[in-house]
C-alpha positions in Angstrom: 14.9 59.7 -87.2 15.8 58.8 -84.0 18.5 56.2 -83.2 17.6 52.3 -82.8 19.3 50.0 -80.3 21.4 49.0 -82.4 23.9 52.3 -81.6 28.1 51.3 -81.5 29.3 54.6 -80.8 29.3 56.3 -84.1 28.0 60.0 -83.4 28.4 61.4 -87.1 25.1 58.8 -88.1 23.2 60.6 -85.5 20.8 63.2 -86.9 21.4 66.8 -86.1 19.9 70.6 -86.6 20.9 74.4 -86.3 20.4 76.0 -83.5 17.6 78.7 -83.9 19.4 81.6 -82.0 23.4 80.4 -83.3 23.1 78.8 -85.6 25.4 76.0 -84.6 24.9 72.5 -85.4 23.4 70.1 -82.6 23.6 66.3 -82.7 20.5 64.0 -81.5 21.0 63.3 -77.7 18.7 60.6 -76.1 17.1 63.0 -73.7 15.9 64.6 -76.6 14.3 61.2 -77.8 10.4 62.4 -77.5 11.1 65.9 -78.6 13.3 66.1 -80.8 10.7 68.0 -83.5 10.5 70.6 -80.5 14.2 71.3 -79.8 15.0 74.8 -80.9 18.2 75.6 -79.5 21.5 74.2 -78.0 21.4 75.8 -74.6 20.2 77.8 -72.6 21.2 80.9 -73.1 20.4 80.7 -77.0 17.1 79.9 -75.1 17.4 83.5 -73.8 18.4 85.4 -76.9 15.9 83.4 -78.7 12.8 84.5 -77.1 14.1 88.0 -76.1 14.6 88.6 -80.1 11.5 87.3 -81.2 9.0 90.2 -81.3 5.8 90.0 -79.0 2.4 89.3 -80.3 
């Protein structure tokens, strides 16, 4: 659900998701646009603790 053109300003309609490491909530930013199914995590050092906790296969 990504945002249209038609967007005045009004953040709370924009779609967001927990981080994976945090938990926190994150809010749809247009970089994300084309991967916003992919987006794990709200920086990068929840990037860090993210894949330094997940176990090795």
């Amino acid at each position: 659900m990504a945002p249209g053109s038609n967007f005045k300003g009004n953040k709370q309609a924009l779609p967001s998701k927990p981080c994976a490491a945090c938990g926190r909530p994150m809010s749809w930013r247009k970089r994300w646009a084309r991967t916003w199914a992919q987006v794990l995590y709200c920086s990068d050092r929840c990037r860090q603790q993210g894949r330094q906790s997940a176990p090795a296969p």
